[in-house]
C-alpha positions as MATLAB code, in Angstrom:
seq = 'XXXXXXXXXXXXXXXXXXXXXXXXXXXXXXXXXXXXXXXXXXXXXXXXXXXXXXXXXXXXXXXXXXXXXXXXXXXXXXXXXXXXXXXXXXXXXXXXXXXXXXXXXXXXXXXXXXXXXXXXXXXXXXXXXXXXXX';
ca = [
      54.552  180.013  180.107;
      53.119  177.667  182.395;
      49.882  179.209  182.036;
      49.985  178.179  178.075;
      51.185  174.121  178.817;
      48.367  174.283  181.478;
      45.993  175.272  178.799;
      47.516  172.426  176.299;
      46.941  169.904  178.616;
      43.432  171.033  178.992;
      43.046  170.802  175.509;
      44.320  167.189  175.083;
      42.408  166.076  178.229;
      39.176  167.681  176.477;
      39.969  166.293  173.143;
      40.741  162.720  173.942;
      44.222  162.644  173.246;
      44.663  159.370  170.227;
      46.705  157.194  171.702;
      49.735  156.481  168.884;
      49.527  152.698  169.967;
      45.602  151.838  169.250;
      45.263  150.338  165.907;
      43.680  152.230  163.254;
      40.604  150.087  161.461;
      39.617  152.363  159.347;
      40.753  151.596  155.685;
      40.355  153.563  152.830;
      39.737  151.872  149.440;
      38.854  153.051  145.876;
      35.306  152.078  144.812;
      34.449  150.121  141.566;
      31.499  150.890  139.840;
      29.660  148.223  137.495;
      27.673  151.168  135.068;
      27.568  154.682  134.371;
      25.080  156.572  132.961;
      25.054  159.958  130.942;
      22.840  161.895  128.178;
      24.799  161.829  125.006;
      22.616  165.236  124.558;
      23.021  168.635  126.847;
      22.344  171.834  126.712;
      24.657  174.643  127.269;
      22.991  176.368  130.378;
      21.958  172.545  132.123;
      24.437  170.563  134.186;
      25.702  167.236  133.196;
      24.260  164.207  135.136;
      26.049  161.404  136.112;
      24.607  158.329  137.483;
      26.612  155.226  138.651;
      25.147  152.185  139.710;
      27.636  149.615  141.422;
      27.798  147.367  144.709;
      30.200  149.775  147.594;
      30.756  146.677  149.725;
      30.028  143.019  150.475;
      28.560  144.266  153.777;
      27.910  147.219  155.919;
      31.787  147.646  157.451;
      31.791  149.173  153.841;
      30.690  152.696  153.188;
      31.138  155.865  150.469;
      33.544  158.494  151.688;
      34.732  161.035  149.595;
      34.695  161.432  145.275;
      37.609  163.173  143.997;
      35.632  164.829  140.899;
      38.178  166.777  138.432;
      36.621  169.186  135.981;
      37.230  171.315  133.242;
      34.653  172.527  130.400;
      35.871  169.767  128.514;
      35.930  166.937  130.564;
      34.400  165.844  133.896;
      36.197  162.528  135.542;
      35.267  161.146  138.604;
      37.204  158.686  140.759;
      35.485  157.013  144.605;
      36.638  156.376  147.609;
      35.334  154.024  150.380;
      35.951  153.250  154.059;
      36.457  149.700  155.150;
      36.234  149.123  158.764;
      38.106  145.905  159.832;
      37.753  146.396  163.575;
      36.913  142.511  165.180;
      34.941  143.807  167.709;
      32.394  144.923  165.002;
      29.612  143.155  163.850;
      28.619  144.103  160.790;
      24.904  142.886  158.825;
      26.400  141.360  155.577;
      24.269  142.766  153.204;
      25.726  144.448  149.709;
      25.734  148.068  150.470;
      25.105  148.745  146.387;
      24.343  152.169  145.029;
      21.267  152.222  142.334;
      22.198  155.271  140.789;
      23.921  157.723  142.641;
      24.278  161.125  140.557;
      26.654  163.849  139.989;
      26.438  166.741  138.680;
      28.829  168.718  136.197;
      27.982  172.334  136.061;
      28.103  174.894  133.460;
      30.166  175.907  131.507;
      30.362  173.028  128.586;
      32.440  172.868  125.630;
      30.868  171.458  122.423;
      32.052  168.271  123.693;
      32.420  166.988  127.407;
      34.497  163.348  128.113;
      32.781  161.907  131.633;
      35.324  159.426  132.722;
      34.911  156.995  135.767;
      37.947  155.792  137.007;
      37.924  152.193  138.510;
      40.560  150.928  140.965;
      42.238  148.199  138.510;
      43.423  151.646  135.881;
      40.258  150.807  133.621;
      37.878  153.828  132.823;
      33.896  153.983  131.873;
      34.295  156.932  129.600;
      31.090  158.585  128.017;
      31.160  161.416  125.298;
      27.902  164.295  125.662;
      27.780  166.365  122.829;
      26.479  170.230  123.815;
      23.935  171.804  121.755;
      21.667  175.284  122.311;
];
């Protein structure tokens, strides 16, 4: 027994035990996109691209994180997620962090029809319609 809270202690030691009392700077916030671009043609064996072109911050504190993509043979939507970090100790170079047409891609298989949806953070949507041919 004492062996294993030895070992624990080790562990926490090692990994830099988080303090519950430093402040957490790291925000997460949904992204807004100003376009998004798709083929209203595709074929049946090709993936779907994507591109969305939009401005991720006002300066570099802002950054891309994750994309929750949900997908189905019918539809493809696609909602982003940022990290804002308002730690004052950071300087930051305010510059728009902007993304000139970042792609993603929906793979096979495709119904006849596929509804690409971009979500933005207000509840509005970009939606698209691709029609799938042979």
């Amino acid at each position: 027994m004492r062996f294993i809270a030895l070992l624990t202690t080790a562990l926490l030691l090692m990994g830099g035990c988080n303090d519950a009392e430093e402040p957490n700077y790291l925000i997460e916030y949904p992204i807004s996109m100003s376009s998004m671009a798709v083929e209203p043609l595709a074929s049946p064996d090709d993936p779907l691209a994507v591109r969305l072109t939009g401005t991720i911050g006002p300066d570099t504190s802002y950054w891309f994180d994750h994309a929750v993509i949900s997908e189905s043979a019918s539809t493809y939507e696609i909602t982003l997620f940022g990290i804002h970090d308002i730690d004052p100790a950071v300087f930051y170079v305010a510059t728009l962090v902007e993304w000139r047409g970042r792609e993603f891609l929906k793979q096979p298989p495709h119904a006849d029809t596929v509804r690409v949806v971009f979500h933005q953070p207000d509840g509005a949507e970009m939606v698209e319609t691709v029609v799938v041919r042979p």
